[in-house]
N, C-alpha and C positions, 0 to 999 in steps of 0.2 A: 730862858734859853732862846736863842736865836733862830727862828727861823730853818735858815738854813742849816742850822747844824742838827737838827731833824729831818735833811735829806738825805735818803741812806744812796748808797751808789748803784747803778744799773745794775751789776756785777750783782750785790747781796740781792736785790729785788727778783732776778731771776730766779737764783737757786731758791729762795723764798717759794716761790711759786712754782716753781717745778715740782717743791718737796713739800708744799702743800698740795697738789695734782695727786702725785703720787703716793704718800704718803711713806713716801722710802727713800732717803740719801744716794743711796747706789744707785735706782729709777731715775732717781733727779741727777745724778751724775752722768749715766749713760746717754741722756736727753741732751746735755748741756756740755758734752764731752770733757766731764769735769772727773775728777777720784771722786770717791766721798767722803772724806777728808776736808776736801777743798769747801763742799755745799757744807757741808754739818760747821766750819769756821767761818761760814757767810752768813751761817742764819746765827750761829754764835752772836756773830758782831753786829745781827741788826738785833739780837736780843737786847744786847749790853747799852746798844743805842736809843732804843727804847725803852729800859725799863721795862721789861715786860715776857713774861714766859709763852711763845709762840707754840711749840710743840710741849704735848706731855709724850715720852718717853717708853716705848715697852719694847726691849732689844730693839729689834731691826726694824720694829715698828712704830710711826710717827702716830699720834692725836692730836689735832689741832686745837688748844684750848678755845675757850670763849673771846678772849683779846685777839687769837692766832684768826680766828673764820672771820672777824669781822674784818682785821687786816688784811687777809686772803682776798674777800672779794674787792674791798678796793683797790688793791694791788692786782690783780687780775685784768680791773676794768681799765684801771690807768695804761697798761701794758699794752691792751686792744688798741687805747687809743692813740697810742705814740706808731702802735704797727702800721696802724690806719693812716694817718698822718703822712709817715716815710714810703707806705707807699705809692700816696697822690702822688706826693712829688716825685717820686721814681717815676712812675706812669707816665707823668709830664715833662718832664726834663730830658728835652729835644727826643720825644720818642710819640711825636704826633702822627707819623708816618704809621704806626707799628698798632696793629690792635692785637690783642690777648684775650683770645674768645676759646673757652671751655664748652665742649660739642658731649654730647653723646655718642660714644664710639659708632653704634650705629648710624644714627645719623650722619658722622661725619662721614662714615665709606658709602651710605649707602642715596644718600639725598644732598651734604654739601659738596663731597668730594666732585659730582660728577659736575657739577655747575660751576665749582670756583673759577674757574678759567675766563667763565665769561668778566667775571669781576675783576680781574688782570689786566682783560683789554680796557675795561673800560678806567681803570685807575693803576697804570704801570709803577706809579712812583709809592703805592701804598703795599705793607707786608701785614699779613694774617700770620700770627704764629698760632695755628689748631693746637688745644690739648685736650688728648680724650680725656675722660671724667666719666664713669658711670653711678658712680654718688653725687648726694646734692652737692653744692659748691657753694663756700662760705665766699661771695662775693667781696666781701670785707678784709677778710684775711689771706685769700690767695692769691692776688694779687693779678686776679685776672678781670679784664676791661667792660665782660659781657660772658653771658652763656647761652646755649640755645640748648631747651631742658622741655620735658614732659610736665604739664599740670593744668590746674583750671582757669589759671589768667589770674591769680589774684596774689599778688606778690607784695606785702607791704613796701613801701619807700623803695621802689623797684620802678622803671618803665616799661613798658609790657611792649611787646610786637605779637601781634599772633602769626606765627606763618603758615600751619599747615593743620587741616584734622584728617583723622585717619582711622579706618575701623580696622579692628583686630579680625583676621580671619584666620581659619583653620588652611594649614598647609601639610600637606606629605607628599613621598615619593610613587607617579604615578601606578607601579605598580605593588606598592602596601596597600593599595586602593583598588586593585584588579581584583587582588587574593578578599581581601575583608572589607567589600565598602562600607563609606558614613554616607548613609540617607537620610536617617533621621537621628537628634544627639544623642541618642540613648548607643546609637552606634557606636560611637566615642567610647564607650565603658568598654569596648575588645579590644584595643588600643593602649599604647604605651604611651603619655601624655608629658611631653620633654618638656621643661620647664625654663625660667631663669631664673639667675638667684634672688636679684634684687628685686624680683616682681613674682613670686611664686604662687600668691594667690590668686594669679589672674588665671589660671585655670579652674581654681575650687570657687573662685567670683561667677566667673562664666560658666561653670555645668550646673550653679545655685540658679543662676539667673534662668537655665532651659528648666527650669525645677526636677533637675538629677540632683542624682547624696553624692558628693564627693568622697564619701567613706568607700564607696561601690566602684570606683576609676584607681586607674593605675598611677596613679602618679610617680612619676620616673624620673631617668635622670636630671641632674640641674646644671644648664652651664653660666657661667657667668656673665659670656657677652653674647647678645643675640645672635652675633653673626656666625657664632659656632653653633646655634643650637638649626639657625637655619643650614650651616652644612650638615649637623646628625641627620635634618630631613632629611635630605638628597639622598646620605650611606642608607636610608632605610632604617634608622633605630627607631622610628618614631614617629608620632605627629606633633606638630606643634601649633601654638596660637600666637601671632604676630601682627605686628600694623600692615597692613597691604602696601604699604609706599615701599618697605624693603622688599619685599619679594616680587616689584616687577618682571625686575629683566628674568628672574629663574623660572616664573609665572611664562614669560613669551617663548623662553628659549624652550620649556616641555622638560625641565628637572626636576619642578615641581608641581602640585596641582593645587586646587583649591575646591572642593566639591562642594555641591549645590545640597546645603543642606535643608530639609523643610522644617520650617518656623525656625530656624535657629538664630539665635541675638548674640551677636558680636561684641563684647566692651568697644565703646569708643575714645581715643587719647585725642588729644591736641596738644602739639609744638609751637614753644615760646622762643623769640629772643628776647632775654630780658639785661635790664643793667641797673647797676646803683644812681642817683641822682649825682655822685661827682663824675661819672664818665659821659655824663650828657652830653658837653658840649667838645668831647674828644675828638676829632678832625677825622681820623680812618675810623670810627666808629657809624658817626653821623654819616659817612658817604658807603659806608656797608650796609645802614638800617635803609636809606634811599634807595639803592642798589638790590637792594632784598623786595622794596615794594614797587620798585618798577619791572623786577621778573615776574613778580603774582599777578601785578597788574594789566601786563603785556601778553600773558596768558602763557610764558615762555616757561613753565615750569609743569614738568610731567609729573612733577607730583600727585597725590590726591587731594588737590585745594577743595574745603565743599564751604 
C-alpha cells in the first residue's frame, strides 16, 4: 500500500483526537461542533483505514485500546505541530506592526496600562493588542507573540527580560487598622485574610514563613483577580497580601494602608517578559523589549525596580 493512502484526512484526525481527549463522541462533537454521529463515522473510517480497533466500546463510554494511545499521541503531536507552524506564519504575514502580548490583568491595569503611552509616542506606527491572562499561557498554542507573567526567570526555550521585583505587603482599610491593629504577625490571626484564587497559598506560605499555623488564621474569601481583592480592602472586608507595585497610587491617595509590622517577611515575586525563540526577531516585539529597558534604564518607571 501506498503511502499516501495511509493518510487519513484532517477532518477523521480531529474527531480522532478529540474523542481520544474526551473519551466521549458527544465531548468530541460539542468541541468540534460536530453531531456525534458525525465523529463516531470519522473514527469509523480511520478505523477501516487502518486496519485497526482504536476504541474499545462501553455505551457512551470510549477506551482507547493499545494501537488507539499509541496512535493518540502521535496524532496529538503531529496536530501541535501543524498548529504551531500556521501560526508563525499568521503572526508574520504582514502583521509585523502588530505584537500579541498576554499581560496579567493586574499588571496590565496596574503597571503597563499607565506607561503604554509613552511607547505610542515613541513608535506611532506599531499596535499592542493586550490580553489579559491570569493562567499560564501555552506560548505555542495561543497564539500570542510574548507574555509578561510572574516566576523565577527560568523558562525553558523562552527569552527572559526581567522587568520588575516586588515584595508582597500587607494592605487594609485605614480604619480596620484604627479598630484592631497588626504590630506584630500574630496580629494577622483577628483578621479576615482575603485571598486569590490562583495564588491561595500565598497567605498560608507567608504566616508559615513568620512561623504562625495557618490552621489558627481566618482564611477568607477568594477572588479571582487581584484587582477586586484590592477593592474588598478599601469596602473593609478584609486584609490582604499583594505586590506593593499595585497598591501605590491607593498607598499615596490614604484608601489604603500598609502597617509597620515587626520582623515580618514578606514573599518576594519577580516579573518577566518572556517570548518563544520564533518571535525573536518580530519587529513590534524587538522595539517593545528596547523600549521596556530603556524606561528601567532611564529610571522613568515608578515601579518597584530593586
Amino acid at each position: 500500500m501506498y503511502p499516501r493512502s495511509l493518510t487519513p484526512s484532517i477532518s477523521a484526525l480531529l474527531a480522532f483526537d478529540a474523542a481520544a481527549r474526551h473519551g466521549n463522541f458527544t465531548k468530541a462533537g460539542i468541541e468540534l461542533s460536530l453531531s456525534q454521529s458525525a465523529i463516531s463515522r470519522h473514527v469509523q473510517a480511520l478505523e477501516s483505514l487502518l486496519h485497526a480497533t482504536l476504541f474499545e466500546r462501553h455505551g457512551h463510554t470510549l477506551k482507547l485500546t493499545v494501537e488507539g494511545e499509541l496512535y493518540a499521541r502521535e496524532v496529538s503531536s503531529a496536530l501541535l505541530k501543524i498548529r504551531r507552524a500556521s501560526m508563525q506564519v499568521y503572526g508574520s504575514a504582514g502583521r509585523g506592526n502588530v505584537l500579541q502580548l498576554a499581560v496579567l490583568p493586574i499588571i496590565s491595569s496596574k503597571w503597563l496600562m499607565p506607561r503604554i503611552g509613552r511607547f505610542y509616542q515613541a513608535y506611532p506606527d506599531l499596535i499592542i493588542d493586550v490580553h489579559a491572562r491570569h493562567d499560564e499561557v501555552d506560548l505555542g498554542m495561543s497564539g500570542m507573540d510574548a507574555c509578561i507573567t510572574m516566576g523565577d526567570g527560568t523558562w525553558p526555550d523562552m527569552e527572559v527580560l526581567h522587568l520588575l521585583d516586588a515584595e508582597a505587603i500587607v494592605i487594609a482599610h485605614p480604619s480596620l487598622l484604627r479598630e484592631r491593629p497588626i504590630q506584630t504577625p500574630a496580629d494577622l490571626l483577628q483578621h479576615k485574610l482575603l485571598q486569590i484564587t490562583s495564588n491561595f497559598s500565598l497567605w498560608r506560605d507567608c504566616l508559615l514563613q513568620n512561623g504562625l499555623d495557618p490552621r489558627k488564621a481566618n482564611l477568607n474569601a477568594r477572588y479571582e483577580y487581584t484587582e477586586h481583592l484590592i477593592q474588598a480592602c478599601e469596602s473593609r472586608l478584609g486584609v490582604g497580601l499583594v505586590s506593593d507595585v499595585f497598591v501605590e497610587e491607593a498607598l499615596r491617595a490614604g484608601r489604603l494602608v500598609s502597617p509597620r509590622i515587626k520582623g515580618f517577611q514578606g514573599p518576594h515575586k519577580s516579573y518577566y517578559l518572556i517570548n518563544p525563540l520564533r518571535s525573536s526577531e518580530h519587529p513590534a516585539l524587538l522595539k517593545f523589549k528596547q523600549w521596556l529597558q530603556d524606561e528601567l534604564l532611564a529610571g522613568q518607571d515608578s515601579g518597584c525596580v530593586k
